[in-house]
N, C-alpha and C positions, 0 to 999 in steps of 0.2 A: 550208341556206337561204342564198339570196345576199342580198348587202347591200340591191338594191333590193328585196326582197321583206318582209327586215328593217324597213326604210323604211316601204313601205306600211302594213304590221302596225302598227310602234308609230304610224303616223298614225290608223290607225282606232283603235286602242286608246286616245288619247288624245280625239280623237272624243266617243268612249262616255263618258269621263271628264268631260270640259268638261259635254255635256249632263246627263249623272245630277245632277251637281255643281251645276250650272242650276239645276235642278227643286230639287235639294232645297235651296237656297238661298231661292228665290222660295216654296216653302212654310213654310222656319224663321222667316225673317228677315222675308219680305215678308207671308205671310198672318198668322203672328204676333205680328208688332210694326208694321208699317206699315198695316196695313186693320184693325187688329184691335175699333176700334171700328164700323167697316162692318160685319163679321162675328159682333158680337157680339149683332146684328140678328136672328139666326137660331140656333136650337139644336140639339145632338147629344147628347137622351139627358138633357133638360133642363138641359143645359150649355152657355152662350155657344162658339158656334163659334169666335171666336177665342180664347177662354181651349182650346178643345179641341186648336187648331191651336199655340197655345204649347205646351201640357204633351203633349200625345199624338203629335198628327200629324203632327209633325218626327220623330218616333222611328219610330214606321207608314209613315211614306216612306221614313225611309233604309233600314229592313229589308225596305221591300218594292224598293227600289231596289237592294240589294245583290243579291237573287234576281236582279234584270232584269239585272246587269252579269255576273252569272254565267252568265246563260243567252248573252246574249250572243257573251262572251268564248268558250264553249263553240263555238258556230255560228264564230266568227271561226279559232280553233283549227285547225278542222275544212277551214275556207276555204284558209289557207296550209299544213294539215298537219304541223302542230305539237302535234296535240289527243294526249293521254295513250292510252293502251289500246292495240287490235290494231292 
């Protein structure tokens, strides 16, 4: 692979990082600790959704975010031809 191709790769690969990184930030920190009195407004399970968004749904995002970076990264792979297998 050539260098500009190198380039674009780690540019989209970084991409995907900045935004997963986004999300799961604006759901740890921001539904968590910054609204978590807005959110405690509403229940999941007879549980204040922001106490659910502290303790669970920063954990339930990043493993559902790690899947999305893998599938991802997968399709991207496959884009420049660097994907594993035949």
């Amino acid at each position: 692979m050539d260098a500009a191709k190198q380039q674009a790769y780690w540019k989209e690969n970084l991409t995907y990082i900045v935004v997963l990184l986004a999300i799961w930030f604006f759901v740890s920190f921001f539904c968590g600790i910054m609204v978590v009195d807005q959110l405690d407004t509403m229940k999941i399970g007879g549980f204040p959704l922001g106490f659910w968004f502290a303790n669970q749904g920063s954990m339930v995002t990043f493993v559902a975010l790690i899947w999305i970076y893998v599938g991802l990264m997968n399709k991207l792979d496959i884009k420049y031809d660097v994907h594993e297998g035949e």
